[in-house]
N, C-alpha and C positions, 0 to 999 in steps of 0.2 A: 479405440477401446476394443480389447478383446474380450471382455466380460459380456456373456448374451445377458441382455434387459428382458425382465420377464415382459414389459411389454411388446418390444417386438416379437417374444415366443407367439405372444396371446393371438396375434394377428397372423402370423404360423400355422398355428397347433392349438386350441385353447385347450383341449386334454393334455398336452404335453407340458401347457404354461401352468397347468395348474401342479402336474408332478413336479415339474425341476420346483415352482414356489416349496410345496412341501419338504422335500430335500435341502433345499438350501435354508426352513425357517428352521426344520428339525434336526443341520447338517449338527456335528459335536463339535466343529471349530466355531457355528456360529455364537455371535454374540447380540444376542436377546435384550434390548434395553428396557421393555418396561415400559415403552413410552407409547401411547398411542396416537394413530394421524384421526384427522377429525374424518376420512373413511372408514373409520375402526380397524386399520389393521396395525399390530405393531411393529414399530421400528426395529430393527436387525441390521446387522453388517455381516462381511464375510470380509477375511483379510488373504487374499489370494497371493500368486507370485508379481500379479501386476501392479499391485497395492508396495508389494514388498520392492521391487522395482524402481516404482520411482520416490519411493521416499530412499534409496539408497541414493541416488542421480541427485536428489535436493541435497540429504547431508555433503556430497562429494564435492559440489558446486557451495556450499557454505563454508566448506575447510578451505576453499582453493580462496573464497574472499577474508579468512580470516589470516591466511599465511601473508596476500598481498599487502593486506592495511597491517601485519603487523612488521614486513620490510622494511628496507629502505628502496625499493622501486620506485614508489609514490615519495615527494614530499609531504611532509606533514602536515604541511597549508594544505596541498592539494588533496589530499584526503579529508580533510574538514570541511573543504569545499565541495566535493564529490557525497558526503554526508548531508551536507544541507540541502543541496542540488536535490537530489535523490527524494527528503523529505520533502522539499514544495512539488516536486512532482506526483507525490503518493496522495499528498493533500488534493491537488490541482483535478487529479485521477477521479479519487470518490467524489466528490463533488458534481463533474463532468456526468459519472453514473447516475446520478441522480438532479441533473439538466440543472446544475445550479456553474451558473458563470464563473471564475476565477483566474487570475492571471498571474505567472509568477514574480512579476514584479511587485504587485501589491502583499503576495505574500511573503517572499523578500523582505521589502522593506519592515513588514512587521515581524520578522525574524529578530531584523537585527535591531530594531529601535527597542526588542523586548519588552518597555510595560509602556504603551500607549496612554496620555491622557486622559483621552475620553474611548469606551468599550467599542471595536473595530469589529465588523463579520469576521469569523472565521479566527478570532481571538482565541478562544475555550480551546477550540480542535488545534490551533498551533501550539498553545502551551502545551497540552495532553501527549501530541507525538513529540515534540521536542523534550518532554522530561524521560519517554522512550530509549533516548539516546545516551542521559545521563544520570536514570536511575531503574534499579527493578522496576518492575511494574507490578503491580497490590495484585495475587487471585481476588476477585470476588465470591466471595461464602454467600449472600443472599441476594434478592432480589432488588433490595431496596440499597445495595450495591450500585447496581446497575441504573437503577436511577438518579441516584445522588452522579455518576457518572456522569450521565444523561444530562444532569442539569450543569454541571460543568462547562462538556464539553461544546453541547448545540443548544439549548433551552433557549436562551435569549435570539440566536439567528431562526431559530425555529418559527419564535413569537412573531419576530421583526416579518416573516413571509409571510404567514399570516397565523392572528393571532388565536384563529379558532382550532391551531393544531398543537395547542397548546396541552398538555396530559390531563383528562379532567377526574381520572380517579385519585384513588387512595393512593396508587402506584404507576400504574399505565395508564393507557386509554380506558375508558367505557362503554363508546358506543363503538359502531363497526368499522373496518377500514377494507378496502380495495386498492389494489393493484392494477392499473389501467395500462396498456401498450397502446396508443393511439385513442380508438373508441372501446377499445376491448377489454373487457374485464378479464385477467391472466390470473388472478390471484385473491383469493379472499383470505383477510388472516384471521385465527381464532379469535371466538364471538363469547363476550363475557370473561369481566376485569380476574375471577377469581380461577379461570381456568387458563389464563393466560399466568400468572403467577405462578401457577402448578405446572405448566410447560417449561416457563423459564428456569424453574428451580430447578426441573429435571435437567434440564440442559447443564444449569450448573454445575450439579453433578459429574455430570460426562467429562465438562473439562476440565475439571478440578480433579478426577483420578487419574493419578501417575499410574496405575496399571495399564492404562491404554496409552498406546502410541501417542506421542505431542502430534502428528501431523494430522492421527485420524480422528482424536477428540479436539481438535480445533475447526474440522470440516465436520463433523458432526452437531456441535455445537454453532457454529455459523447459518450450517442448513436450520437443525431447529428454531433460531435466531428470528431470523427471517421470516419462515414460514409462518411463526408466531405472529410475527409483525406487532409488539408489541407499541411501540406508539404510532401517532397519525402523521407524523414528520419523520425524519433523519435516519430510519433505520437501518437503511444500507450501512450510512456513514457508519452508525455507530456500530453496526455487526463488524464491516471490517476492522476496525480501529481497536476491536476487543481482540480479534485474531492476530494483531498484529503483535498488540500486547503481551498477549503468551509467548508469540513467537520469540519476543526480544529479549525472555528470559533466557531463551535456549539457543539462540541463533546468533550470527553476528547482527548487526543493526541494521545494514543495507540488506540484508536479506529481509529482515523481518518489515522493513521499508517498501519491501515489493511486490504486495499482496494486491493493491487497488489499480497500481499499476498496471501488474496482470492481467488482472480482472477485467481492467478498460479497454486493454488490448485484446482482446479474448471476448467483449462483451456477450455475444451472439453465444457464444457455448456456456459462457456464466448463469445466461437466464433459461439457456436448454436445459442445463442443468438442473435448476431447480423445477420449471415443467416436466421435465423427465419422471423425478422423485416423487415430485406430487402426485402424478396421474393414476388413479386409483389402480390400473392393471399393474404398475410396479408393485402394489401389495407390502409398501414400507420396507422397501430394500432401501437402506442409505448405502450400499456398496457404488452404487450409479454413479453418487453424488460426490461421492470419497476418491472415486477417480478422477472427475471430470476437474475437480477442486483442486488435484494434486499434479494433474497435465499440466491446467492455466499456471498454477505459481511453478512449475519448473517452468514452465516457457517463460516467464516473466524473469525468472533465475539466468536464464541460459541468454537472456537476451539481455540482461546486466552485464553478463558473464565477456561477452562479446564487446556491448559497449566499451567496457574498462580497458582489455585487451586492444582492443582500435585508437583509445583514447590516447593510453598509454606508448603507443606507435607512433600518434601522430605528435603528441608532446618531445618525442627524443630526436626524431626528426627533424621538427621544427626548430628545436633547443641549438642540434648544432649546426642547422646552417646559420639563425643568429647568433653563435657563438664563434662563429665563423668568420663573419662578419663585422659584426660591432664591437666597440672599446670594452676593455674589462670591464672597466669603473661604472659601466651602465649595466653589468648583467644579472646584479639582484635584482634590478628594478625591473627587466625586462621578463627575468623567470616570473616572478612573483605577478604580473600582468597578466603570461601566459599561462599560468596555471589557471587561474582567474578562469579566462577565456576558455580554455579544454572544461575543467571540471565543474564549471560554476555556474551560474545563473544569468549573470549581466556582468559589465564589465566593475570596476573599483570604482567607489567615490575617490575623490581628491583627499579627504579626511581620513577615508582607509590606509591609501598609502603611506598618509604621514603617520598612523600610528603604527602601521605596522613595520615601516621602515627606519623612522624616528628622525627621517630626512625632513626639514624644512616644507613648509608647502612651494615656497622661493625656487629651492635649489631645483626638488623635482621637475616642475615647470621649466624651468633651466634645462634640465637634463633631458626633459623629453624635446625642448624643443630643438634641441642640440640632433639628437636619434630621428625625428623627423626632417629635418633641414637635408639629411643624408639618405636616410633610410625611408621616411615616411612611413612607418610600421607599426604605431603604434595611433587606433581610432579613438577619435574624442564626440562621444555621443553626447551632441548640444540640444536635442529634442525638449529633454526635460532638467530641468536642475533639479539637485547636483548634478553636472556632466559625469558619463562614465565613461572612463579610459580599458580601453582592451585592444587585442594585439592582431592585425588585419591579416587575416591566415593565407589570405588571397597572395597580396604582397611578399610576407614570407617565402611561400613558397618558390617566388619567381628572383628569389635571391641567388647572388652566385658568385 
């Protein structure tokens, strides 16, 4: 970050921290929100060249994934596979940020099973990102928006942890909440239900004007989120998963999929970030926060950006030395394996392939046992039923 932080000025210069503060609350490009920190100073931003920076680097990195998913580089499969992949990882991520266990198989399997007979953890939060993918996503005009959300998405997994973090006002919480790193208190969020309410709506504000940037009223809106902490439970989760939301009106999907991601990769600067903002000597600059916010999701961007690129290398590779090798008449079954395998999560059930092939469960079995008698190429994970079939890259490779 090339932006100097007034609080490293302070430690500096504290005459000098106090002029550049003045300057930059009184500069004419700043922008003044009205909001105040429970320091009493208020919030402001500056939109610098390094602001302007890398939100050029994210749009640039958002056109490059929207030209590839709309190719034919990728199959089709493989890109729906690389979308869901992507979405239990995002899931898997905020979760992880907030010490709650998760595994991608179980959120997998509740992907595709869709409506569970009896209510699953983690049900609310996978409907919510999964309708991400395949609808707008609603702004929220009010507070009680964001509640009904709220209860949606985590309420019930909330309860199930424990049931005393349960919301006990009108709308948020009522009594007080803390932020612990180990033994250490890192964070208190605003005290009292009705001043909590008047932050949130202000924030609402911020994201909901299209005059401000979408990158820097979604990191604005996230920091005050937060800081708020309006309930006693989930509010990482839910702060990301509303940033995401914006993002998916304006973004491709796997972009707007790779904010927790990020975030979890980056953790250490994510919550500097927000110590940063807060500490009374920054004097309610959100420009800190605006950058540190907009580093992590390009880095999370660029390391999508890569994965895909390597994916997509190792898949064409792999494709024609099995094509090289093995009979025609098996290389639907083998693409469609190995896409699986590159872009996916776990390998295929047996019931997958037959619908998506419309081959017999009979013939398949036949087929592969045919490709392995020769080839041995194709892993059949007996761990758990269903067995999942995927393509041994090991093997592949030492093909010739």
């Amino acid at each position: 970050m090339k932006y100097v932080q007034l609080k490293k000025m302070f430690h500096i210069n504290e005459h000098e921290s106090n002029e550049l503060y003045f300057r930059r609350f009184n500069g004419e490009t700043t922008n003044k929100l009205g909001i105040k920190l429970d320091n009493g100073y208020e919030c402001f931003y500056l939109i610098n060249e390094e602001i302007l920076s890398l939100i050029d680097k994210i749009y640039m990195i958002n056109t490059w994934l929207e030209k590839i998913m709309a190719s034919d580089v990728l199959p089709n499969s493989a890109k729906s596979y690389l979308i869901v992949s992507t979405l239990i990882e995002e899931i898997k991520s905020s979760n992880q940020m907030e010490g709650i266990y998760s595994t991608r198989k179980e959120l997998k399997d509740m992907i595709i099973k869709k409506s569970p007979k009896k209510y699953k953890r983690f049900s609310g939060m996978i409907n919510k990102y999964e309708k991400l993918r395949k609808e707008q996503f609603m702004p929220l005009n009010s507070v009680s928006d964001i509640r009904k959300l709220y209860d949606e998405i985590l309420l019930i997994d909330v309860i199930k942890e424990d049931v005393k973090d349960k919301p006990d006002g009108v709308i948020f919480r009522k009594g007080a909440v803390e932020v612990c790193s180990g033994t250490k208190i890192i964070h208190k969020g605003i005290v009292g239900e009705n001043n909590i309410i008047e932050m949130i709506g202000n924030a609402l504000k911020v994201i909901n004007d299209e005059n401000i940037n979408l990158f820097i009223r979604v990191a604005v809106f996230h920091y005050l989120f937060e800081y708020t902490h309006p309930f006693y439970n989930g509010n990482g989760r839910m702060g990301r998963f509303l940033a995401s939301g914006y993002l998916s009106n304006y973004l491709n999907i796997l972009s707007a999929l790779q904010l927790s991601i990020a975030c979890n990769h980056n953790n250490k600067k994510y919550y500097d970030a927000f110590a940063l903002t807060n500490d009374i000597r920054n004097r309610g600059d959100l420009t800190v926060f605006i950058i540190y916010f907009l580093e992590i999701y390009l880095s999370g961007l660029e390391e999508l950006k890569d994965q895909i690129e390597n994916t997509i290398s190792t898949y064409n590779h792999m494709l024609k030395k099995i094509c090289d090798c093995v009979d025609n008449k098996y290389e639907m079954l083998i693409k469609l394996i190995l896409q699986i395998t590159l872009f996916g999560v776990e390998g295929f059930e047996m019931s997958q392939l037959v619908k998506i092939t419309n081959y017999t469960e009979q013939t398949i079995r036949a087929m592969i046992k045919v490709i392995n008698e020769k080839y041995n190429i194709i892993k059949i994970d007996k761990q758990h039923k269903p067995y999942k079939y995927s393509i041994d890259l090991d093997v592949v490779s030492k093909l010739e």
